[in-house]
N, C-alpha and C positions, 0 to 999 in steps of 0.2 A: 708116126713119131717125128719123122724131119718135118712137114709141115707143122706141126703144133711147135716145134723147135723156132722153125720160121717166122712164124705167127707172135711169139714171143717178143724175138727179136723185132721183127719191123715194129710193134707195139711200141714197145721198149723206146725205138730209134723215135718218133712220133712223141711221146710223152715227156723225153731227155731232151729232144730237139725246142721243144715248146717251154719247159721250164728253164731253157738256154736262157730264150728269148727272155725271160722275166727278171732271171738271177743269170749274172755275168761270174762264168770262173778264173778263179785266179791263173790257172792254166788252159793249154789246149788238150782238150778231150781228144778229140777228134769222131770222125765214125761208130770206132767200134766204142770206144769211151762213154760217147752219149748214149748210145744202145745200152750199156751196162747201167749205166745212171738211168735211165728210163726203166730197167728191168726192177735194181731195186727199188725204185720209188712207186712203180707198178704194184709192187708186194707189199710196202710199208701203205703204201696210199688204201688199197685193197683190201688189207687187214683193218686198218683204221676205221675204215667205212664198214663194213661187216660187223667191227665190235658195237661202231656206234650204233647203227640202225638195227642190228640184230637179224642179218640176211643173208645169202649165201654168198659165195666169193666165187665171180663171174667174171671174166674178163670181153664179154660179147657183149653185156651194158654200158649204156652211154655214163651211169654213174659211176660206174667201178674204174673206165677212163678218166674223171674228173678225177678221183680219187688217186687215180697215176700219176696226173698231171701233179696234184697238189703235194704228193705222194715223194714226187721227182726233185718238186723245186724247196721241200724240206730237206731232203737228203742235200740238194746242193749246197743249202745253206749253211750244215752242219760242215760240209767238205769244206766248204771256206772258212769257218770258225776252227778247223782242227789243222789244214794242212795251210805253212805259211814257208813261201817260197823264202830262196836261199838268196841274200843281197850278195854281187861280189863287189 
């Protein structure tokens, strides 16, 4: 169980890190932030692909990683279009 817990997370931190890289956030994530943003986007991305193609949902495939990644930097997108930082 902790390893698969594990396994999640560094995925997560990999996939959140990489759709950094693409989509810039309005704030700092940090760490455990991008690891979260990697996990949902791991899921949204992972389901996505699953509906499209009609296949199981794997996270030990190189597409279901694609799917993270894309997955990740939807979600980021969204988080920039909904959260708008506070001017003082």
């Amino acid at each position: 169980m902790f390893w698969s817990i594990l396994a999640l997370f560094l995925v997560g931190l990999f996939a959140g890190g990489i759709a950094r890289l693409f989509v810039s956030s309005p704030t700092r994530l940090g760490c455990i932030g991008t690891a979260l943003l990697g996990v949902v986007g791991s899921y949204a991305g992972g389901s996505l692909f699953t509906l499209l193609f009609e296949d199981e949902f794997n996270l030990r495939r190189a597409s279901t990683f694609i799917g993270a990644v894309i997955g990740s930097v939807l979600v980021l997108i969204v988080f920039r279009l909904v959260y708008r930082p506070r001017r003082r």
